[in-house]
N, C-alpha and C positions, 0 to 999 in steps of 0.2 A: 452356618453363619459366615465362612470363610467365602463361602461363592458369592453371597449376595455382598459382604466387603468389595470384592475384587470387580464386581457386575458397576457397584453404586463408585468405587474408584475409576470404572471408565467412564460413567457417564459424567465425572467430575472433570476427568482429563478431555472429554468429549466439549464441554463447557468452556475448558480452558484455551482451546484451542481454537472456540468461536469468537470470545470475550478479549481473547491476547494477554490475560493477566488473571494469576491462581487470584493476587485478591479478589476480584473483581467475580470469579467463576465463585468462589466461595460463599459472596454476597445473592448471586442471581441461583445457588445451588441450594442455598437454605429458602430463598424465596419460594422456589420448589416444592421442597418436602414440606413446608409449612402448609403450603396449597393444597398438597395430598391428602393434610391429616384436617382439613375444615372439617370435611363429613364429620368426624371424630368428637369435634372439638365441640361440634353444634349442640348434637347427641350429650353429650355431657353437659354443656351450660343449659342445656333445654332441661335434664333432668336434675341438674341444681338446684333450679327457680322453681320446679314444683315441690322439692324436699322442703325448699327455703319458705317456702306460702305456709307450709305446715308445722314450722316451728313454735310458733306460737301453740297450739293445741298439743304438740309433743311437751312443752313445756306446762300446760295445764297436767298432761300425763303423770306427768313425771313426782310433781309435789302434790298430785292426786292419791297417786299410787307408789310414795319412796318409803313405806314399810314393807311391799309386797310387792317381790322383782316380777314373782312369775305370773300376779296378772297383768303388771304394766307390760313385760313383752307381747304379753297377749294381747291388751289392750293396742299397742303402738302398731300389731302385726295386721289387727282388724282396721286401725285407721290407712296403714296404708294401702290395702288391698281397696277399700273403700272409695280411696280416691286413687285408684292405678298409679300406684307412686312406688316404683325399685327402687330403692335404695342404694343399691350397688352399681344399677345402670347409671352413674354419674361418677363412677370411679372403673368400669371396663374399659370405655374408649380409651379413658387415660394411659391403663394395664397395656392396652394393644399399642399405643404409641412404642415403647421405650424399644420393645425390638427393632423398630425402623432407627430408632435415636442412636439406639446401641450402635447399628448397621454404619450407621451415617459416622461417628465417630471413628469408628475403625476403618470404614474410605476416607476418611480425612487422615487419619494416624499414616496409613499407609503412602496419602499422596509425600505428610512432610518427611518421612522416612526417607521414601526414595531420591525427592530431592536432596534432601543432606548428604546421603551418601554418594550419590551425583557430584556435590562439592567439594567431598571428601576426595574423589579422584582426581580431580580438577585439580586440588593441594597437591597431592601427592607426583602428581606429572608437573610439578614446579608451575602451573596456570594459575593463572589469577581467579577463581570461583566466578561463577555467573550466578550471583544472588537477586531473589525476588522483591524487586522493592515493590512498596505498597505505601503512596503517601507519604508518611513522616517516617514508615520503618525501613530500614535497610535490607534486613532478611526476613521475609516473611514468615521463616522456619524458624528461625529464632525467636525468645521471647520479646515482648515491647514493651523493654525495660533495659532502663541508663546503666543497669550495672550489670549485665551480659553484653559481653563480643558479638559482633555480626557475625563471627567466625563460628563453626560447631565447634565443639567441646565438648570435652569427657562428659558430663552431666546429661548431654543433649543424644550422644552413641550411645550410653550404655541402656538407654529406653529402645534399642535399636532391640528386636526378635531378632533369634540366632538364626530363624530359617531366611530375614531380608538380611542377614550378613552375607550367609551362606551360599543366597542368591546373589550378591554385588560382588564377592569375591569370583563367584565361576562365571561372571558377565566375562571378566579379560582374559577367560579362555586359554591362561598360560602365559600371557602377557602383560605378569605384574609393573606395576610401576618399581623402576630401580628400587626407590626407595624402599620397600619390600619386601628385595630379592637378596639384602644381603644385611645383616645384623652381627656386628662386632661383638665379642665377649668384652672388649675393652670399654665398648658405646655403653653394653646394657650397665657395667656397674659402673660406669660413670651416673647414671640417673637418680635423682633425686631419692634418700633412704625411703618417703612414703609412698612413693612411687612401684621402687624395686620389691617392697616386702608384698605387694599384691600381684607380682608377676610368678606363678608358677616354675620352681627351678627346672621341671622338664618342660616348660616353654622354652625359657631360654637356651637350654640347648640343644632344641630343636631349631629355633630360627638362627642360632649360628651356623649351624649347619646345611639347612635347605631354605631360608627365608619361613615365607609365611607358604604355608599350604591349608588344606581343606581342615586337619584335626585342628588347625590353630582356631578355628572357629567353632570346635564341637565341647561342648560338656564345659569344666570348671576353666576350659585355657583361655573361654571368649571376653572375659574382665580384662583380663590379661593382656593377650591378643588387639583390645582396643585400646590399652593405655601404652601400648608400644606405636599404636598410629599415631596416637595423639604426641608422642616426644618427635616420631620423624615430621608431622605436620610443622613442629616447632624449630624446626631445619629451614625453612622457606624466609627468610627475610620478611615479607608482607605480614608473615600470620605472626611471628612473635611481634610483629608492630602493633595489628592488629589488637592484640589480648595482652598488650604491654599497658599499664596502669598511668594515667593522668598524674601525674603527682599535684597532691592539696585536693584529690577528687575521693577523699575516701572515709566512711560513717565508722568510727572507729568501733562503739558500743556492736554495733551488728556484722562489723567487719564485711562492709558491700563496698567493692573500687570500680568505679567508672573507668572501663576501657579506652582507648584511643579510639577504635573503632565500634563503641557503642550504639546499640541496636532502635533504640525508641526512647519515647518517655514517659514511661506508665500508664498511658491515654487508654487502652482497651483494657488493663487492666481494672484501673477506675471506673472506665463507662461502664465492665459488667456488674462491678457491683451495684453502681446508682442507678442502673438500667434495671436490675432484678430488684430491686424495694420500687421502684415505680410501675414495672409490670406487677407487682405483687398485690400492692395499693391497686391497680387499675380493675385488677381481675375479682379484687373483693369487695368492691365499690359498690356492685349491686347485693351483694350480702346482709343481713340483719347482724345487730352486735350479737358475738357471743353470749352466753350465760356467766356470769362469773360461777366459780367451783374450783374444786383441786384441780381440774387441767385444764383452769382459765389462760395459764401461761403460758403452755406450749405452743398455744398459736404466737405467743407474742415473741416468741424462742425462735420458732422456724424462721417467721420473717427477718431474723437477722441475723439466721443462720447460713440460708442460701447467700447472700448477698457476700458476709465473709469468706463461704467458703468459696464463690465463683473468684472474689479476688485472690483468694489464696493460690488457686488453680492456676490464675490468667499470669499471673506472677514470675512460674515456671516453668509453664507448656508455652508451647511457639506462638505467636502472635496472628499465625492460622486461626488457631483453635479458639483464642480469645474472641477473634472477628467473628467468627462461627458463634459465638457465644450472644459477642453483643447485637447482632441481626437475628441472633434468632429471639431475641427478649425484644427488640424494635417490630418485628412482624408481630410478632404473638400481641403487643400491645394493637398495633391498628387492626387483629382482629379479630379480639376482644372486643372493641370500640364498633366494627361493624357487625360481629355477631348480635352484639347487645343491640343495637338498632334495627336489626332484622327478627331479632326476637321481642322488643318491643313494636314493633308494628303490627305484628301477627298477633299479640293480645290483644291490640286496640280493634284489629277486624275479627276478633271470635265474639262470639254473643256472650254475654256475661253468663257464670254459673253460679246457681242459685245457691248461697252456698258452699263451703269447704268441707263436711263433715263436721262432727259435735265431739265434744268430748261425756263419755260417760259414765 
């Protein structure tokens, strides 16, 4: 899985470099995999719409035969054999997606990774960050929301793999940023008590002694090790500007403060949710109403489940992953909308069949 990550993050950075802009490669990168997975898509809505023609007679089945399971299966196993209808094959296509989705996820994780820690260097050599804007958002790695910094942040590193640490620190080859290369006994317990009680005491007096080296990034020191970059980040003038709070900008019940140099305004995180109850609606439009029964609900559950949980997601993770979210719920609706027209056209030129099957 690691290879086809790192295959699908070049062809991301390949896009990016055509495009001039991660948002932008992000949008035309999901238009892509969308396209890949049509085959997929068809294959399952085709074999929807023939499960879906037979529910009625599953449901004749059903209150025909609901004292006696084992000849309704039997019964249900003769209707579908009778009218070539798998069952299943309307839920494989979908199975074979999520590997590619998974894939795709993780060359996405990986592009906003390396970027932050790109700007993390950028801090640390006293530079001003070369951040991705993207329309209304400031860092396209950060989230797109009023109460995150355009700056990275503890919250934002510590989702950072130990092996893209591991990798960013032996990029400088020995030629750490000062900031780094030398850590005060005096500095570290000046720092804030919640701060110190998660710094390992043989962290500390390791980087008083040699800076940061290679074990500062192995095993239990890498928490550590990150909330020590994060206080010399907070050395740079810009960056405590930066994540210095608005005063009157702050929700006291949830305790959220709008920074000086906040990142968005919840816009992708909203759109995923109201984009996922609309592709949701769109894609069960050709559907017949459930049955009511004991797990009449669950459908009524999921649909506003995903929807909560994409905002919950889009909330937290970078404003990449949100975009990535809300295009790919905007694709998958127009093509649903042309699957469903290409699959209605093709009924109206088959000859009619004589016929569904009976129930007996």
């Amino acid at each position: 899985m690691q290879g086809i990550n790192e295959v699908l993050f070049n062809f991301l950075h390949w896009i990016q470099g055509w495009v001039g802009s991660w948002g932008w490669s992000m949008v035309v990168f999901t238009i892509m995999i969308r396209l890949v997975l049509t085959p997929l898509d068809i294959k399952s809505r085709t074999s929807m719409r023939k499960t879906q023609k037979l529910q009625p007679q599953l449901t004749a089945l059903q209150k025909k035969y609901a004292n006696d399971k084992e000849k309704l299966n039997a019964k249900t196993a003769e209707l579908y054999k009778k009218e070539h209808v798998n069952p299943l094959s309307s839920c494989l296509p979908l199975l074979l997606t999520w590997p590619i989705l998974i894939a795709v996820f993780g060359a996405m994780r990986t592009a906003a990774n390396r970027q932050i820690l790109d700007q993390v260097s950028q801090i640390l050599n006293n530079q001003q960050p070369t951040m991705e804007q993207w329309l209304w958002i400031k860092n396209l790695w950060m989230p797109d929301n009023m109460f995150y910094s355009a700056l990275p942040d503890y919250n934002t590193l510590r989702i950072i793999s130990q092996g893209e640490w591991q990798e960013w620190f032996n990029r400088f080859g020995g030629t750490l940023p000062a900031q780094l290369q030398s850590f005060s006994q005096e500095w570290i317990n000046s720092l804030p008590a919640d701060v110190l009680k998660n710094i390992p005491e043989t962290l500390r007096t390791a980087v008083t002694t040699t800076g940061l080296t290679a074990d500062c990034f192995a095993g239990d020191n890498l928490q550590g090790t990150i909330l020590l970059i994060v206080e010399k980040m907070k050395l740079m003038d810009f960056y405590r500007e930066g994540i210095a709070i608005i005063p009157g900008y702050t929700v006291p019940l949830l305790n959220w403060s709008v920074p000086h140099l906040y990142n968005g305004f919840l816009l992708l995180p909203i759109l995923s949710a109201v984009s996922q109850i609309v592709m949701t609606k769109v894609m069960n439009g050709k559907q017949q109403p459930q049955p009511e029964g004991p797990g009449a609900g669950t459908g009524k559950f999921m649909q506003w489940f995903f929807p909560l949980f994409s905002l919950y997601i889009c909330l937290g993770y970078s404003a990449a992953f949100a975009l990535y979210w809300v295009a790919g719920n905007l694709v998958s609706m127009a093509q649903t909308f042309a699957i469903n027209k290409y699959l209605d056209a093709k009924e109206q030129k088959a000859a009619p069949v004589a016929g569904e099957g009976s129930v007996k």
